[in-house]
N, C-alpha and C positions, 0 to 999 in steps of 0.2 A: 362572559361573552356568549347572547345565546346563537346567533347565527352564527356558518361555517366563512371563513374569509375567501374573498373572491380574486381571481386571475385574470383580468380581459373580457369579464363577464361571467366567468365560468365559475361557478361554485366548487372550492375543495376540499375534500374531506382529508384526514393527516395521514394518508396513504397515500392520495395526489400529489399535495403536498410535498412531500418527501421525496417521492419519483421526481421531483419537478427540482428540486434543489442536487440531486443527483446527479441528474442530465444535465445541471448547469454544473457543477463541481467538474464532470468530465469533458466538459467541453472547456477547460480550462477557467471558469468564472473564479476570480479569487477576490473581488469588490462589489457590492451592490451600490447601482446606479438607481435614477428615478425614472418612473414611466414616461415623463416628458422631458425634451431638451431643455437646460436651462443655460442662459447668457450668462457667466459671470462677468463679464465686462461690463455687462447694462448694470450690473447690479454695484459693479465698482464705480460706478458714474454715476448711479442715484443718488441724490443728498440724506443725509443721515438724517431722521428723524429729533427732534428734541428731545433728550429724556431729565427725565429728576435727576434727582441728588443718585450719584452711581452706588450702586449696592456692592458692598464685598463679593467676592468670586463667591460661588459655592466647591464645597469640594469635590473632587472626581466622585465621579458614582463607584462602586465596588464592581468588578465584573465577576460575573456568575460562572462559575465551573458548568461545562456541558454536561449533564449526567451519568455516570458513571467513569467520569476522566477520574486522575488521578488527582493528590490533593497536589500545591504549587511546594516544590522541593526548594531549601537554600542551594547556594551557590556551591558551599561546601561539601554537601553533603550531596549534590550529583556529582563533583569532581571527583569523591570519594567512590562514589557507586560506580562511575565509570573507569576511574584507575585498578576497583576491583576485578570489574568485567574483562579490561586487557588484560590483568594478569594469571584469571584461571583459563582466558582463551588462549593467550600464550604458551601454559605449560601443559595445552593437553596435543598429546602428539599420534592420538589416532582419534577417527571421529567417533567411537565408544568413549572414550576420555573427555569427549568435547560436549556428549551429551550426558553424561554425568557435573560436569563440573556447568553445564548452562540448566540443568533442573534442579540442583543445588543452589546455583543462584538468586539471593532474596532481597538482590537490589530494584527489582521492579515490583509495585502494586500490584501487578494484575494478575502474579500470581496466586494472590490470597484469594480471588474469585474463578479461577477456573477449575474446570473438574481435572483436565486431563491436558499433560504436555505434549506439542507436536514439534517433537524433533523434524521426522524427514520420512520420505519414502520411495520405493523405486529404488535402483540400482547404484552405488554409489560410487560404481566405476563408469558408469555410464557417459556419453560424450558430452549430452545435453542438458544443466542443469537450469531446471525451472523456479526463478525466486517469484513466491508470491508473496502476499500481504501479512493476512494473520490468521489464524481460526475461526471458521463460522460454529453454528453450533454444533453441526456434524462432523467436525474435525473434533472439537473440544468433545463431543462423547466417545469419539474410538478413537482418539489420539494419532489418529495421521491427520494430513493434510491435505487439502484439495480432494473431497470425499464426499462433499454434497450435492447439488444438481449441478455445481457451474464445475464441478469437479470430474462430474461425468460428463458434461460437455467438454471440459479440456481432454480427459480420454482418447472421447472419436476424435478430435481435432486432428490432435497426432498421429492418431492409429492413420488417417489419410495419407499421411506420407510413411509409415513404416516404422511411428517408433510407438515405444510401449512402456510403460514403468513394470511391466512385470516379464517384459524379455527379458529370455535367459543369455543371449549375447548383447554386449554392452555396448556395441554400433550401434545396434536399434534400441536402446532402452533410453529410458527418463530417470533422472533424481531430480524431485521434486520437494522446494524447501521454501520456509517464508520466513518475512523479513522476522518478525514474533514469534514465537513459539508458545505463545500464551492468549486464549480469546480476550479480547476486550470487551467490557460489559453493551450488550444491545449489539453486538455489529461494530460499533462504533468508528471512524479511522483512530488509529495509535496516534497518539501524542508527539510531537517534536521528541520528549525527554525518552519516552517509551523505546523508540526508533532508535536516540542515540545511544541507549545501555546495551541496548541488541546488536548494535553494527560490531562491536569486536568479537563477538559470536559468529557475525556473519561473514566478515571476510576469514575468520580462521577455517572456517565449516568451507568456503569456497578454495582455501589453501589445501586443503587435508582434499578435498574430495578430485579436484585438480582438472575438473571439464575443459572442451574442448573450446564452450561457447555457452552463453547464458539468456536466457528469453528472459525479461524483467515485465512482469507479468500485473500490470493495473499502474495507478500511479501512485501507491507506496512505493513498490521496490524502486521505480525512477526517482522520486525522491531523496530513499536512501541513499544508493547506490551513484546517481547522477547530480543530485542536489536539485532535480527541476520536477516539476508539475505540469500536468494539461498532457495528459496521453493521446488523445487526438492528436496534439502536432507532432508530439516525440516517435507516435507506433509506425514500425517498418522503416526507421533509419537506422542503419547500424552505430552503435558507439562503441567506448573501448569501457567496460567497466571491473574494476578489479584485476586489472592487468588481462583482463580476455575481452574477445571480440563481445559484444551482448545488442540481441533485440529488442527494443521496448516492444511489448502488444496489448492491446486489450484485452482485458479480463474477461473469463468467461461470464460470470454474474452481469458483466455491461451488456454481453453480445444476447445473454437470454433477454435482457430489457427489448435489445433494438435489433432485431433478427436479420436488417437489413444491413447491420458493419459486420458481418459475415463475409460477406462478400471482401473487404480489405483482409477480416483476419487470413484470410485462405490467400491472398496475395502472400503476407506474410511471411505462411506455413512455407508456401515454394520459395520463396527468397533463403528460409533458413534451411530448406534441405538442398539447396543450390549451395550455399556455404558448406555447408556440413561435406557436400560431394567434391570442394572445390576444398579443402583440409586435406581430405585425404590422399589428393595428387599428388 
């Protein structure tokens, strides 16, 4: 294909591209429709054409793995990897225990390709814990998380209302954890199967650490955590996740896209130190 494909007239290059199926992913898009309306009424009303002699079905097409997913697991052999997962999350009874026995864990692919494990950061008595996604690539080089620009943009976010991942009082501090603890290849989003080896890491790690309240940070964690997608509708409703109060929000990597949902994240931020002040009464 030598020309680039076009949008509305607009020619895109696979950076537009990509922005453009991002903004639709976060806007809740889960089906691609067609550019123009079509009647399927009319279409069930039109008379069927003549055809020959009817030809054998063809067989399904193979579906392509998205690039750098994982390979497609038997049925066995996730039940197995995730019976494993509950039982080293179970028997670790401090969260030192919890991240040894989840970087020990070699029931997910993706830790054959990352450089570096991102447990957790910030204070782990802390009131407010922050679940995000996965590793970008500057989590995967220094092995924290939330560490690259959207990560410094979550920083000031909170620094606006008083908390901090590196205060030394645990009122004002942040522990800050993701659903993964392992980059996916490219950015990528985690996989269904990815997500579910990790979730008994992730409510143990939410048991041990024992917050007052949880911001679910993009729409993985609502996915995990809530089973739903489209953080546009979810962000600034409270729900109950993991037996505690939890705010969906949008991610900082969205809000650097769209500098104008700043405006809602900052409604947000005061709704959840309105809570936080309305805990402590």
């Amino acid at each position: 294909m030598d020309a680039n494909p076009t949008y509305h007239g607009i020619e895109l290059d696979a950076e537009t591209a990509l922005a453009l199926l991002e903004w639709q992913a976060e806007m809740g898009v889960d089906e691609p429709i067609l550019d123009a309306p079509l009647d399927r009424f009319d279409l069930a009303a039109r008379p069927k054409p003549a055809t020959a002699t009817a030809k054998p079905p063809l067989p399904p097409p193979l579906q392509a793995r998205a690039p750098g997913s994982s390979p497609p697991q038997s049925t066995d052999d996730a039940a197995a990897r995730l019976a494993e997962a509950e039982a080293l999350a179970a028997g670790a009874g401090t969260l030192a225990a919890l991240a040894a026995a989840q970087e020990a864990f070699d029931g997910i692919e993706l830790k054959k390709g990352a450089r570096n494990f991102c447990f957790a950061d910030g204070d782990p008595g802390a009131r407010v814990m922050i679940l995000g996604e996965a590793p970008g690539d500057e989590e995967d080089r220094q092995g924290r998380p939330f560490v690259g620009r959207a990560g410094q943009l979550l920083d000031r976010m909170f620094a606006a209302i008083g908390l901090s991942r590196t205060a030394v009082d645990a009122a004002q501090a942040l522990y800050v954890v993701n659903v993964l603890t392992w980059r996916p290849p490219g950015n990528r989003d985690p996989s269904p199967d990815e997500i579910l080896v990790s979730m008994p890491f992730v409510r143990r790690h939410v048991e041990l650490a024992a917050p007052d309240l949880i911001v679910l940070m993009g729409n993985i964690p609502c996915q995990a955590a809530l089973g739903r997608r489209g953080i546009l509708r979810l962000r600034g409703q409270w729900v109950e996740a993991f037996g505690r109060p939890a705010l969906p929000m949008t991610h900082p990597a969205y809000l650097l896209r769209n500098p104008a949902a700043k405006r809602e994240a900052w409604a947000d931020l005061l709704s959840l130190s309105a809570t936080l002040e309305g805990l402590s009464v």
